[in-house]
C-alpha positions as a Markdown table, in Angstrom:
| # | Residue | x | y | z |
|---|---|---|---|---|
| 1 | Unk | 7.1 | 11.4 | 3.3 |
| 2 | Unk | 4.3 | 10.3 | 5.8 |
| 3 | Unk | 2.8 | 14.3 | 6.9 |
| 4 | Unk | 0.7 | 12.3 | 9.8 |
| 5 | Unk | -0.2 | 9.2 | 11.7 |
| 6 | Unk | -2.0 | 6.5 | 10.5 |
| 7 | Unk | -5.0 | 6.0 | 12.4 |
| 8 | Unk | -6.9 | 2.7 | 12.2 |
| 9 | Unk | -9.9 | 1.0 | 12.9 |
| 10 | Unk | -10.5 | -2.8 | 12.9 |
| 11 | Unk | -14.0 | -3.4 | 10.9 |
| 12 | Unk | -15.1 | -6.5 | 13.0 |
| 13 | Unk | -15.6 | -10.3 | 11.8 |
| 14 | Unk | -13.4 | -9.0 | 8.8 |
| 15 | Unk | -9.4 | -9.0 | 8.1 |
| 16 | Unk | -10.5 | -5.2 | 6.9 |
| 17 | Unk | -9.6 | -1.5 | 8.1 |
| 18 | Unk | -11.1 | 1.7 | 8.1 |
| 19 | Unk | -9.3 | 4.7 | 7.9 |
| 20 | Unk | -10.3 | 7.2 | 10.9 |
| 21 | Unk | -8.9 | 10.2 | 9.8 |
| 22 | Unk | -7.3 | 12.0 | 6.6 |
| 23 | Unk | -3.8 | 9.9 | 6.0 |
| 24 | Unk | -1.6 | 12.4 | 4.1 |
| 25 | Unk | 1.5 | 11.5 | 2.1 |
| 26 | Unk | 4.0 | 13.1 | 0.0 |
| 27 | Unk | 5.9 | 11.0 | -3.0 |
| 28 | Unk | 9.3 | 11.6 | -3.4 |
| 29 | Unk | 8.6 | 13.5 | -6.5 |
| 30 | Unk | 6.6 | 16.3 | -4.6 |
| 31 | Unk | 3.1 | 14.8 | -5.1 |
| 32 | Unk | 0.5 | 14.8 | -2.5 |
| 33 | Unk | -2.0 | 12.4 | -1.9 |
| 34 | Unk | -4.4 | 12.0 | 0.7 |
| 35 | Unk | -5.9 | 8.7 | 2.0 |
| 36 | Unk | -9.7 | 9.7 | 2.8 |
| 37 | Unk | -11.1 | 9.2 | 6.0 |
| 38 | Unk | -13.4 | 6.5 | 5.8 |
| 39 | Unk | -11.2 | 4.4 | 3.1 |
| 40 | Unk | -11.3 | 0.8 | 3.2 |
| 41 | Unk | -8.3 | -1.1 | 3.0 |
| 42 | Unk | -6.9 | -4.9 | 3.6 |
| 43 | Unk | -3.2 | -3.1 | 4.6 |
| 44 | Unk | -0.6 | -5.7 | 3.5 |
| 45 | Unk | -2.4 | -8.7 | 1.2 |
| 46 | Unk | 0.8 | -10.7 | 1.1 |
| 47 | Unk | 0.7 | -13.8 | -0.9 |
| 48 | Unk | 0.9 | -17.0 | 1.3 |
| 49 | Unk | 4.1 | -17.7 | -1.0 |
| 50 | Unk | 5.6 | -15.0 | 0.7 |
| 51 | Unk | 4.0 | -14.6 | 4.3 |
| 52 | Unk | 7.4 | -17.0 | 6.0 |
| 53 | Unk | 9.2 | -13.8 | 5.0 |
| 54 | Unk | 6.9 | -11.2 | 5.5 |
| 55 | Unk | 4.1 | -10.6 | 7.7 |
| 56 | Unk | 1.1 | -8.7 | 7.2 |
| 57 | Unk | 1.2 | -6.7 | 10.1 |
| 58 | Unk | 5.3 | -5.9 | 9.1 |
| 59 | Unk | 5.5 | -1.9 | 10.5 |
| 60 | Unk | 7.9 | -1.5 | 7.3 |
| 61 | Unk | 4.4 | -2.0 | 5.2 |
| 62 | Unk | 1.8 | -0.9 | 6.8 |
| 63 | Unk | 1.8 | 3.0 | 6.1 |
| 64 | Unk | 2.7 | 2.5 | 2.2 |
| 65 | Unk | 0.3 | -0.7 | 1.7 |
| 66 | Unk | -2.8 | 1.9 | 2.8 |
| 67 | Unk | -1.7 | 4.1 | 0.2 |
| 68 | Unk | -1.0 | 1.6 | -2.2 |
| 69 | Unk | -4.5 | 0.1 | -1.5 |
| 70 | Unk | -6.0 | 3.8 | -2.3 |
| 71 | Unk | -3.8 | 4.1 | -5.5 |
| 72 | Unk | -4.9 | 0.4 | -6.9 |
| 73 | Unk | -8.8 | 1.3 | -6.3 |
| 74 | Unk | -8.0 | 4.4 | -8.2 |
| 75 | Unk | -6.5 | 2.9 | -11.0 |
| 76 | Unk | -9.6 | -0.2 | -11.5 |
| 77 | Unk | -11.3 | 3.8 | -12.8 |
| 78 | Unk | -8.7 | 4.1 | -15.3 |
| 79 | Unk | -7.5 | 2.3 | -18.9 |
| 80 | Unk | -3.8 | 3.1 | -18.4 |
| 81 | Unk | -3.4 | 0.0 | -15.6 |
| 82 | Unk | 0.4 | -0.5 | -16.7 |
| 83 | Unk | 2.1 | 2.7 | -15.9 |
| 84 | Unk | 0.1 | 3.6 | -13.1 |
| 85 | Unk | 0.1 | 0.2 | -11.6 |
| 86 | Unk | 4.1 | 0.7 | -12.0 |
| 87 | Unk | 3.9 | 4.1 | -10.4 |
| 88 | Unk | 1.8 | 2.7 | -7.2 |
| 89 | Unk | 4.3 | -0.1 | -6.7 |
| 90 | Unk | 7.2 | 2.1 | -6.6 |
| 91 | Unk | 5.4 | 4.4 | -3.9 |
| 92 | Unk | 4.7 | 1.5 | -1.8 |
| 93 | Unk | 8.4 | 0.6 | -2.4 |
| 94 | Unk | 9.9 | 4.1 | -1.4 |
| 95 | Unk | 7.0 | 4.1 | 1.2 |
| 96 | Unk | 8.9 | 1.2 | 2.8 |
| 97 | Unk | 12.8 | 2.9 | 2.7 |
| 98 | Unk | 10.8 | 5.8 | 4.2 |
| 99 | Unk | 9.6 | 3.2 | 7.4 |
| 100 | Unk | 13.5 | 2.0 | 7.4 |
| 101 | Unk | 13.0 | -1.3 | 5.7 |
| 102 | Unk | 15.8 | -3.5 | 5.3 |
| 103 | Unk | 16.4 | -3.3 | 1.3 |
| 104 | Unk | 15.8 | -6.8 | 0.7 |
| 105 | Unk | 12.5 | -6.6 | 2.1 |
| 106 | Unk | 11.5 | -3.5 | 0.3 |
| 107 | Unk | 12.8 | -4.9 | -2.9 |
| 108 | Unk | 10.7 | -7.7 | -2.5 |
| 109 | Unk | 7.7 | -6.6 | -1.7 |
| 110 | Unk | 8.2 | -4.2 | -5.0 |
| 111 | Unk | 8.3 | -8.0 | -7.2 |
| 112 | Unk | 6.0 | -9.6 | -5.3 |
| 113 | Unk | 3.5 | -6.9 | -5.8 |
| 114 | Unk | 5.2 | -7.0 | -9.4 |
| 115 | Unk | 4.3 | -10.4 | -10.6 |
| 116 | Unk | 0.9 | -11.1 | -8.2 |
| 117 | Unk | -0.7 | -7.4 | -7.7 |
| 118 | Unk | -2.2 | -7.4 | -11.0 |
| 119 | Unk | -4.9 | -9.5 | -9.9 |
| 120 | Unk | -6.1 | -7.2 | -7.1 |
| 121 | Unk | -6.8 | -4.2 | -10.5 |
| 122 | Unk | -8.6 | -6.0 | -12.7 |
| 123 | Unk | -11.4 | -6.7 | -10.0 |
C-alpha cells in the first residue's frame, strides 16, 4: 500500500529522477519500506522488446518501479541476488494490482523483469 504521493523531480539532460521527498510503502506482508528523499531512479527501464506494449511513463508502474529501483540497488550490497531479486519483482508486481493494472500487464512486467532484470543487479 502506497502511505503517500510520489513526488518527482526531472534531473535535466538525463532520462533520470530524483525523489523529493520520503516515498513510503507497505508490502502486502506488513513490511515497510521507505524510498529516501534524494534517491535516484530511472522509474520504468522497459526493454525496447516490450515498450509497443508498455510505456515507461505507464501510471500502473510508476509508483512500484521507484521502489523496485530502491530494492535492486539494495540487493547489488548483498550475496543472496536470487531470492531477494524474486522478492523485489513480486513487490513491483503487487505494486502494480495496487495502481489497478490490468492483470496481463502486471503479469508481464513480473516476466519481463523475470528474464531481463538480472542485468540491472549485477552492475
Amino acid at each position: 500500500m502506497f502511505l503517500n504521493s510520489l513526488i518527482l523531480e526531472h534531473i535535466r539532460e538525463t532520462n533520470k529522477y530524483r525523489i523529493k521527498e520520503d516515498f513510503l510503502y507497505k508490502t502486502t506482508r506488513g513490511f515497510k519500506l521507505t524510498v529516501p528523499a534524494g534517491t535516484i531512479s530511472d522509474l520504468a527501464s522497459i526493454p525496447r522488446l516490450a515498450k509497443f506494449i508498455i510505456d515507461d511513463n505507464d501510471p500502473h508502474i510508476l509508483e512500484g518501479a521507484v521502489v523496485h529501483d530502491l530494492l535492486y540497488g539494495m540487493i547489488r550490497e548483498t550475496k543472496d541476488v536470487s531470492r531477494l531479486r524474486r522478492n523485489a519483482d513480486i513487490i513491483l508486481r503487487d505494486a502494480m494490482k495496487e495502481l489497478k493494472a490490468p492483470y496481463w500487464k502486471h503479469t508481464l512486467v513480473y516476466y519481463v523483469v523475470r528474464v531481463f532484470g538480472g542485468s540491472h543487479v549485477k552492475s
